[in-house]
PyMOL CGO cylinders between C-alpha atoms (Angstrom):
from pymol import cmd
from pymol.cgo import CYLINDER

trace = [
    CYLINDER, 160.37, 32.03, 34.26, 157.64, 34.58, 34.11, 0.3, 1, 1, 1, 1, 1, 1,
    CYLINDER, 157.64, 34.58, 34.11, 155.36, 35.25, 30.73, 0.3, 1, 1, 1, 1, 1, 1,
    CYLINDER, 155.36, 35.25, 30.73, 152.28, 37.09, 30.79, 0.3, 1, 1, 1, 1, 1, 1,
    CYLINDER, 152.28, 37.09, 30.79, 150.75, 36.41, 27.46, 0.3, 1, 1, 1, 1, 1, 1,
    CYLINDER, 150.75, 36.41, 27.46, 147.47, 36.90, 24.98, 0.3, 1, 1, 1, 1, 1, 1,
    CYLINDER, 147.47, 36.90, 24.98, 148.02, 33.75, 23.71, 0.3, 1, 1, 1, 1, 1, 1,
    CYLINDER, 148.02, 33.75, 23.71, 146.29, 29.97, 24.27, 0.3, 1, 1, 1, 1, 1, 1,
    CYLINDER, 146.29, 29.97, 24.27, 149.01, 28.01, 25.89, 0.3, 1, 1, 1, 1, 1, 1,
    CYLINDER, 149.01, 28.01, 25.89, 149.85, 24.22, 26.61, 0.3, 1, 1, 1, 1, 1, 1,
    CYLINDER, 149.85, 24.22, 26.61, 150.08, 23.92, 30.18, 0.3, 1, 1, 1, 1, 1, 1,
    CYLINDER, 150.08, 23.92, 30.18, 151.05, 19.81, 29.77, 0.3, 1, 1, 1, 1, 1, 1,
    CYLINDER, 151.05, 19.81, 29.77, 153.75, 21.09, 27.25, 0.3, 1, 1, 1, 1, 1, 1,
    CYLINDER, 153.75, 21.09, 27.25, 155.45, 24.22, 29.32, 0.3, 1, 1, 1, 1, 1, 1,
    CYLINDER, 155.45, 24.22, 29.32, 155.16, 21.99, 32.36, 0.3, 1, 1, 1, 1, 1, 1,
    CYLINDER, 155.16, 21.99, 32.36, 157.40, 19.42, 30.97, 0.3, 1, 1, 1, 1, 1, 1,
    CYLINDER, 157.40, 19.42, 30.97, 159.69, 22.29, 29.71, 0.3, 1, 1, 1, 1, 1, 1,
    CYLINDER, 159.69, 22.29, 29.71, 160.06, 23.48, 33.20, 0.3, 1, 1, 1, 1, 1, 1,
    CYLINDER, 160.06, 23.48, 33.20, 160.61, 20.14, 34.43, 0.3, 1, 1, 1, 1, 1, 1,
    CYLINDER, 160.61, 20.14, 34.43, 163.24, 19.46, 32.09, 0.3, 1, 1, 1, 1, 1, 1,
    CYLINDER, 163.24, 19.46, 32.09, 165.47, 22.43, 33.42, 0.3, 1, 1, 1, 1, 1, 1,
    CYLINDER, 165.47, 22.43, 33.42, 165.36, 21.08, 36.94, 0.3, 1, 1, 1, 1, 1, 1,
    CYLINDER, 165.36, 21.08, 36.94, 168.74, 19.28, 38.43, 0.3, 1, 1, 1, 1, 1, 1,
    CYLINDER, 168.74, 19.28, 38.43, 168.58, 19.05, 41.88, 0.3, 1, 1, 1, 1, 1, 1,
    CYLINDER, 168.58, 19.05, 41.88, 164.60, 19.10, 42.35, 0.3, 1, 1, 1, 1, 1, 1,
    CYLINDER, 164.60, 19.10, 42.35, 162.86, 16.21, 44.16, 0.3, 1, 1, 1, 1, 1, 1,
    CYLINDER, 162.86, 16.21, 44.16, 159.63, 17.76, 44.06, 0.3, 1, 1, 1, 1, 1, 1,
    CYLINDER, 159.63, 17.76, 44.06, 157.31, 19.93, 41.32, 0.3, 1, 1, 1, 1, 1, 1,
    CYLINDER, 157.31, 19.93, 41.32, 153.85, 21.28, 42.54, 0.3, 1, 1, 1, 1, 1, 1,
    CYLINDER, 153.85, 21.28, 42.54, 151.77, 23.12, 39.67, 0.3, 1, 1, 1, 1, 1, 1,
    CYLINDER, 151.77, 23.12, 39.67, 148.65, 24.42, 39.36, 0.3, 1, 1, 1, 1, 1, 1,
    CYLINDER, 148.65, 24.42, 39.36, 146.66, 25.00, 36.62, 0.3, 1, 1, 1, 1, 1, 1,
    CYLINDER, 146.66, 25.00, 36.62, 143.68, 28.04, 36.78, 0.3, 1, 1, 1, 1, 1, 1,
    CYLINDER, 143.68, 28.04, 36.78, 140.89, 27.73, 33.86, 0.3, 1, 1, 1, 1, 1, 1,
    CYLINDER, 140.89, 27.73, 33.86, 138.11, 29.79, 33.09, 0.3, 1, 1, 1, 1, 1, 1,
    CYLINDER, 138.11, 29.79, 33.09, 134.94, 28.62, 34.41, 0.3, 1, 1, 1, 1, 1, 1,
    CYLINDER, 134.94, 28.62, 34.41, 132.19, 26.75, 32.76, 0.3, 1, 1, 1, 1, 1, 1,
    CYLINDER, 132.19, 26.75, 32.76, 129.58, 29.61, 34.24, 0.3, 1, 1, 1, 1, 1, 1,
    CYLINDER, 129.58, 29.61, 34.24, 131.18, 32.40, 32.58, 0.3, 1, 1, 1, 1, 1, 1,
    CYLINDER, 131.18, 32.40, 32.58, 130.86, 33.18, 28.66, 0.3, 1, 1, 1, 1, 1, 1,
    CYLINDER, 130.86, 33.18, 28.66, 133.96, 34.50, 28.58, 0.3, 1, 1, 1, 1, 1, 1,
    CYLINDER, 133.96, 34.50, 28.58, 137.07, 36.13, 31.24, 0.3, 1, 1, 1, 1, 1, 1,
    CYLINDER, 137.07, 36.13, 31.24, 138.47, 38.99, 29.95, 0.3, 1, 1, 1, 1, 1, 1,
    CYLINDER, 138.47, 38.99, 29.95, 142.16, 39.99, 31.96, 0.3, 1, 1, 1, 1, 1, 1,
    CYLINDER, 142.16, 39.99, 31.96, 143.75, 43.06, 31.57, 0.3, 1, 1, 1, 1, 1, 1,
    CYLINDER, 143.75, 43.06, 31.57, 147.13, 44.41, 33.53, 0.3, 1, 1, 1, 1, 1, 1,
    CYLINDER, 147.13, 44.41, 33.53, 150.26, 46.88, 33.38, 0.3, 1, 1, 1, 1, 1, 1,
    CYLINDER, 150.26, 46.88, 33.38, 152.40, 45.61, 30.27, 0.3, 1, 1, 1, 1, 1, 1,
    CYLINDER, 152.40, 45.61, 30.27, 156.21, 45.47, 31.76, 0.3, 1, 1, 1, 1, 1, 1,
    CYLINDER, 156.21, 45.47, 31.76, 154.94, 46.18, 35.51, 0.3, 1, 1, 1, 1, 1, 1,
    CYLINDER, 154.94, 46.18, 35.51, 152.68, 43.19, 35.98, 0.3, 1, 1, 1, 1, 1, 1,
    CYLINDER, 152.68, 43.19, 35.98, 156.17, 40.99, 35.02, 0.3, 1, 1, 1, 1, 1, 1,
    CYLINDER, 156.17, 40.99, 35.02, 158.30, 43.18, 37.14, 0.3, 1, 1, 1, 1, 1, 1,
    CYLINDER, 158.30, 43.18, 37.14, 156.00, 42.37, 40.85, 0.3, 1, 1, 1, 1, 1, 1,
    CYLINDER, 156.00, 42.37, 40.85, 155.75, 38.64, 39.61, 0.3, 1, 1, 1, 1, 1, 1,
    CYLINDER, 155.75, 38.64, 39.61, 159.34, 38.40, 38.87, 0.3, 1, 1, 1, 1, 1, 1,
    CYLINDER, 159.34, 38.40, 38.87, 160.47, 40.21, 42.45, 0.3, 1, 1, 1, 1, 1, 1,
    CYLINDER, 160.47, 40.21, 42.45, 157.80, 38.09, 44.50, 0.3, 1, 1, 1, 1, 1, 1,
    CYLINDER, 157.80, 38.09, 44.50, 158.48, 34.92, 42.64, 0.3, 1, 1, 1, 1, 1, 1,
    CYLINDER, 158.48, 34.92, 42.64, 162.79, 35.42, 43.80, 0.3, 1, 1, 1, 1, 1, 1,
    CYLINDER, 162.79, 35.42, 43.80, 161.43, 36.61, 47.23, 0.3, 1, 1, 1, 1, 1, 1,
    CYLINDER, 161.43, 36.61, 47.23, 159.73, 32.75, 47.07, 0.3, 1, 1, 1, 1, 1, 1,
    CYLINDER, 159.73, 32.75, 47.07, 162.61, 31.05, 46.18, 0.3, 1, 1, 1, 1, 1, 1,
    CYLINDER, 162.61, 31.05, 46.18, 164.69, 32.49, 48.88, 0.3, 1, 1, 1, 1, 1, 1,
    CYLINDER, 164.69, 32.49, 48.88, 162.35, 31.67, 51.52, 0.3, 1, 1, 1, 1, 1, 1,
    CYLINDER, 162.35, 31.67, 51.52, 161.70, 27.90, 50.32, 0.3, 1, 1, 1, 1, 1, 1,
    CYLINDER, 161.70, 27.90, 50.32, 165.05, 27.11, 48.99, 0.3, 1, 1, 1, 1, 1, 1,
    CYLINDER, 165.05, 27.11, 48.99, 163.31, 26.73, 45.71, 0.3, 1, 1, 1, 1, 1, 1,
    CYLINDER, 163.31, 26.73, 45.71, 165.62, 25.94, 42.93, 0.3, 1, 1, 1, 1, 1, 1,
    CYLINDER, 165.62, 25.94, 42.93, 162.91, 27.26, 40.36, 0.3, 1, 1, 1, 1, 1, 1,
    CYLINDER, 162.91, 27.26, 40.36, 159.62, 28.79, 40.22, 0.3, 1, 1, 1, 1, 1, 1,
    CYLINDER, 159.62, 28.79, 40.22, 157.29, 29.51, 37.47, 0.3, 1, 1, 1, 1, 1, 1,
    CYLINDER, 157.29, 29.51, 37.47, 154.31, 31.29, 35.96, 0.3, 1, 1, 1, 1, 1, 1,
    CYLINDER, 154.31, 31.29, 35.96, 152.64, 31.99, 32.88, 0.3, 1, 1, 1, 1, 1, 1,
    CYLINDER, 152.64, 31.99, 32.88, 149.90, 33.91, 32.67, 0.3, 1, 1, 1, 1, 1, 1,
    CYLINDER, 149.90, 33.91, 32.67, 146.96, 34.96, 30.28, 0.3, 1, 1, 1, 1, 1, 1,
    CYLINDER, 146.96, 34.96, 30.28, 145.59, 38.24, 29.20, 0.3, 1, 1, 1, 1, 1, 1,
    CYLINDER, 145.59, 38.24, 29.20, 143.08, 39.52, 26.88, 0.3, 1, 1, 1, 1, 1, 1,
    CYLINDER, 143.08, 39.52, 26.88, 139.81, 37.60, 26.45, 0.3, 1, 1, 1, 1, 1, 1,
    CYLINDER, 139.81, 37.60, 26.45, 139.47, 33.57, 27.40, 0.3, 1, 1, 1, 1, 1, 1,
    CYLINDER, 139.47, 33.57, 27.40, 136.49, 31.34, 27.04, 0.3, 1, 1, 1, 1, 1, 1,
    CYLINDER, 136.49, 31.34, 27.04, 135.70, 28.41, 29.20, 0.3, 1, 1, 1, 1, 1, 1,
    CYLINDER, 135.70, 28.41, 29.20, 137.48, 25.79, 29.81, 0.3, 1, 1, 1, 1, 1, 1,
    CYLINDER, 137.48, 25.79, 29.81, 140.63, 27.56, 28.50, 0.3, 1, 1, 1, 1, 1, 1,
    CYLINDER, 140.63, 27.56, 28.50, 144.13, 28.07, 31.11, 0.3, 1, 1, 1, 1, 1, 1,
    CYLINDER, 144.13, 28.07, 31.11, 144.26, 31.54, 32.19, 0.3, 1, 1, 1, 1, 1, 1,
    CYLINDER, 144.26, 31.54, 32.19, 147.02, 30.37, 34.44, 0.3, 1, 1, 1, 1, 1, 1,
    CYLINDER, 147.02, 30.37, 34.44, 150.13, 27.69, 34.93, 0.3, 1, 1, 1, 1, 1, 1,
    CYLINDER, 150.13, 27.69, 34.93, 152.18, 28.18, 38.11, 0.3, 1, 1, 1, 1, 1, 1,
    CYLINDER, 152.18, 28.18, 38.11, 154.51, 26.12, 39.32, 0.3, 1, 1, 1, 1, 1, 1,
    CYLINDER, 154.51, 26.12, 39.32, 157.33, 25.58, 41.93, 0.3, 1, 1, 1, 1, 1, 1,
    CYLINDER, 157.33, 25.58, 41.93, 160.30, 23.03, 42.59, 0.3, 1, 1, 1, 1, 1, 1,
    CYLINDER, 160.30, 23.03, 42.59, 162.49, 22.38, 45.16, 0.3, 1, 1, 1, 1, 1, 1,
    CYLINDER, 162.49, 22.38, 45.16, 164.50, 19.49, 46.40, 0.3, 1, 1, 1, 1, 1, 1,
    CYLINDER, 164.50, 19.49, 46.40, 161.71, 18.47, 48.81, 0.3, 1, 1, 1, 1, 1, 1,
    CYLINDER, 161.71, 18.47, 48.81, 157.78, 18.79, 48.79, 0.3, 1, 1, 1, 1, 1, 1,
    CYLINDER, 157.78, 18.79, 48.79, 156.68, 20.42, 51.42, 0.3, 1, 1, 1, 1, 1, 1,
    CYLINDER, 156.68, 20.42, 51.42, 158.96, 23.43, 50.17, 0.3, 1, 1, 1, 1, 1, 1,
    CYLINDER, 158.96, 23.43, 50.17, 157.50, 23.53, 47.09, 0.3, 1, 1, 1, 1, 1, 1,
    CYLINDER, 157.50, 23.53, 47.09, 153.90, 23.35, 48.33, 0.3, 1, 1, 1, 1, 1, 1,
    CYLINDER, 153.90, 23.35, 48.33, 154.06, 25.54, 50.35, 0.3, 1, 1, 1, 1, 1, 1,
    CYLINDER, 154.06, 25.54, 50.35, 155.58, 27.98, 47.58, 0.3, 1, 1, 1, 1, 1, 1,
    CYLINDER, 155.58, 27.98, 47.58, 153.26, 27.59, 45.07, 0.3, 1, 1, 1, 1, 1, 1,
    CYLINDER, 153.26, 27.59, 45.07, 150.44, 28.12, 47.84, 0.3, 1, 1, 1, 1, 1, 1,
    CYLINDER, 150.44, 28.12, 47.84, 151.25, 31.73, 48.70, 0.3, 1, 1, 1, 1, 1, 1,
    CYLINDER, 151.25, 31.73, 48.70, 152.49, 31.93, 45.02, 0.3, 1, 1, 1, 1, 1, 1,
    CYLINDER, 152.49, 31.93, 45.02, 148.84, 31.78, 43.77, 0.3, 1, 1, 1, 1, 1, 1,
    CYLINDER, 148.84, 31.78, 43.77, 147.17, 33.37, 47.08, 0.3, 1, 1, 1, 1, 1, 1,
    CYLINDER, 147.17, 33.37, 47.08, 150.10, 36.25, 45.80, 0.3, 1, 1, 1, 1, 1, 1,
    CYLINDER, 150.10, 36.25, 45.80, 148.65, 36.17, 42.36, 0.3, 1, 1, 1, 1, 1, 1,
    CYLINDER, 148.65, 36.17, 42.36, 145.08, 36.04, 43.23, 0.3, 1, 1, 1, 1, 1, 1,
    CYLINDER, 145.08, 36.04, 43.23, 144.94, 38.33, 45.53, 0.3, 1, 1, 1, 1, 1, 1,
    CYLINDER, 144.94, 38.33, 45.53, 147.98, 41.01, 44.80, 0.3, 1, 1, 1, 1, 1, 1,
    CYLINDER, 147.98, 41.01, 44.80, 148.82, 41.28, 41.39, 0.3, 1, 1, 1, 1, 1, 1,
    CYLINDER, 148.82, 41.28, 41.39, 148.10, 43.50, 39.28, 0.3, 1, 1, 1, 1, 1, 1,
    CYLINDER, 148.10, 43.50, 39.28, 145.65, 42.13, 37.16, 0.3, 1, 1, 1, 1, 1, 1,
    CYLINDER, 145.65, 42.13, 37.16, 142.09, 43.07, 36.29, 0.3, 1, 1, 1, 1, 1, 1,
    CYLINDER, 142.09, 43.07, 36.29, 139.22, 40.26, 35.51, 0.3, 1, 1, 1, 1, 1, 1,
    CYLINDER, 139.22, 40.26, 35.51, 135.77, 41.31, 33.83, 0.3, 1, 1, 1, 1, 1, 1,
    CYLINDER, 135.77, 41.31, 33.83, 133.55, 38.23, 33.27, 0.3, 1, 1, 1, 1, 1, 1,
    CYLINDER, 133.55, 38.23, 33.27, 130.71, 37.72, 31.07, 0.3, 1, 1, 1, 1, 1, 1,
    CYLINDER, 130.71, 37.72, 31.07, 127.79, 36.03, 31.85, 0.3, 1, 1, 1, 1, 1, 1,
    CYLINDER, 127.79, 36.03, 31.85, 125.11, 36.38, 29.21, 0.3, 1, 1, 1, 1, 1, 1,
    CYLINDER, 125.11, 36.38, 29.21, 124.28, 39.95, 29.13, 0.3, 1, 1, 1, 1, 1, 1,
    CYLINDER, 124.28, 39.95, 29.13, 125.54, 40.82, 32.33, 0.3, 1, 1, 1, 1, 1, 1,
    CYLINDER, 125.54, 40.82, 32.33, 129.59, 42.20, 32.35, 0.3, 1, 1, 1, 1, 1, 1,
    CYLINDER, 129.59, 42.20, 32.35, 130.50, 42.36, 36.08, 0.3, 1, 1, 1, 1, 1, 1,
    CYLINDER, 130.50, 42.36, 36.08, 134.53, 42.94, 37.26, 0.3, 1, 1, 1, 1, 1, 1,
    CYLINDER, 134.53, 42.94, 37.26, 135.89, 40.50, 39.79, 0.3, 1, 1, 1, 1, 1, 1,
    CYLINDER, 135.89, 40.50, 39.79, 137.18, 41.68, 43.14, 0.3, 1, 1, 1, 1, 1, 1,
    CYLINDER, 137.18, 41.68, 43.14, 140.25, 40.47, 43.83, 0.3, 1, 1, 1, 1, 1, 1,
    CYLINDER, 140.25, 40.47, 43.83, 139.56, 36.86, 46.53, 0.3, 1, 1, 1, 1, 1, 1,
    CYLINDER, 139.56, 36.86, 46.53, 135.96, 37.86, 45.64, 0.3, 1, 1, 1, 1, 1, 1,
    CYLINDER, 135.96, 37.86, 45.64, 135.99, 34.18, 43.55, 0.3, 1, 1, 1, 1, 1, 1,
    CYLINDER, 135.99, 34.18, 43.55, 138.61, 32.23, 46.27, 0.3, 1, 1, 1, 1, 1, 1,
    CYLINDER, 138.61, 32.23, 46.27, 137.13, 33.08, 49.78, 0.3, 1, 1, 1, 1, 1, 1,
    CYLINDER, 137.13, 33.08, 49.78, 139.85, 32.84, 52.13, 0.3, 1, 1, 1, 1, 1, 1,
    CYLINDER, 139.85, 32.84, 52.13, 138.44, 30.06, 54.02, 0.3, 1, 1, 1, 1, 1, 1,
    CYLINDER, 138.44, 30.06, 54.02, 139.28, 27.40, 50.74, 0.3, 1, 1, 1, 1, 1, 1,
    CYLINDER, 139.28, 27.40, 50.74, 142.64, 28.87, 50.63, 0.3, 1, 1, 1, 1, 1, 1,
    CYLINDER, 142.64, 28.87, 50.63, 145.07, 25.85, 52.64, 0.3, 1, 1, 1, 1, 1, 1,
    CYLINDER, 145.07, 25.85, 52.64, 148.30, 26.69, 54.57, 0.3, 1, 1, 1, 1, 1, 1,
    CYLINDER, 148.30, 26.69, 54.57, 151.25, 24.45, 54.83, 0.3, 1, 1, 1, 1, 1, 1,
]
cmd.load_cgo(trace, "trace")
């Protein structure tokens, strides 16, 4: 399931949606991404219909490599204060390791890849976020 919304959403709530679908998973790894406490506000923008389309394709690509019997993500646009999810991703498989691994190059993918655009304000000071520019690639963990 992929949903890009501009709405607050209940990451607790769609997890346990997701979960319920699941028949032959042993395993679900999620990950929850929240605006910081630094910023005033995160404001996300992104290509209505496209930004679905490369999350959809990379999310199958991911459940063909890891066996994963599902994968998914919900995402926020428009303008989010701190403290609030910008992001839920999650993947399950039938073992762990699978679906760790997944959901790791799942949100490097995200982070780094798609097509999404972050300004954050700080005070007076509006300053867009380089992709990784936020998630050096030395706290990113492989599997």
């Amino acid at each position: 399931m992929i949903r890009i919304t501009d709405r607050a959403f209940d990451p607790e709530a769609e997890l346990a949606a997701f979960r319920h679908g699941l028949r032959v998973s042993g395993a679900v790894v999620a990950m929850t991404g929240i605006v910081r406490p630094e910023s005033d506000a995160l404001l996300l923008e992104h290509f209505p219909g496209v930004t679905e389309a490369m999350i959809a394709a990379f999310a199958d690509n991911l459940r063909t490599e890891f066996g994963l019997e599902s994968a998914m993500v919900i995402h926020r646009v428009g303008r989010m204060l701190p403290g609030e999810a910008i992001v839920l991703a999650a993947a399950a498989s039938v073992h762990r390791k699978a679906a760790i691994a997944a959901l790791d190059r799942l949100m490097d993918w995200l982070k780094l890849e798609a097509p999404f655009w972050k300004l954050e304000e700080t005070g007076n000071i509006r300053r867009w976020i380089e992709p990784g520019s936020t998630d050096p690639a030395g706290d990113r963990v492989s599997f």
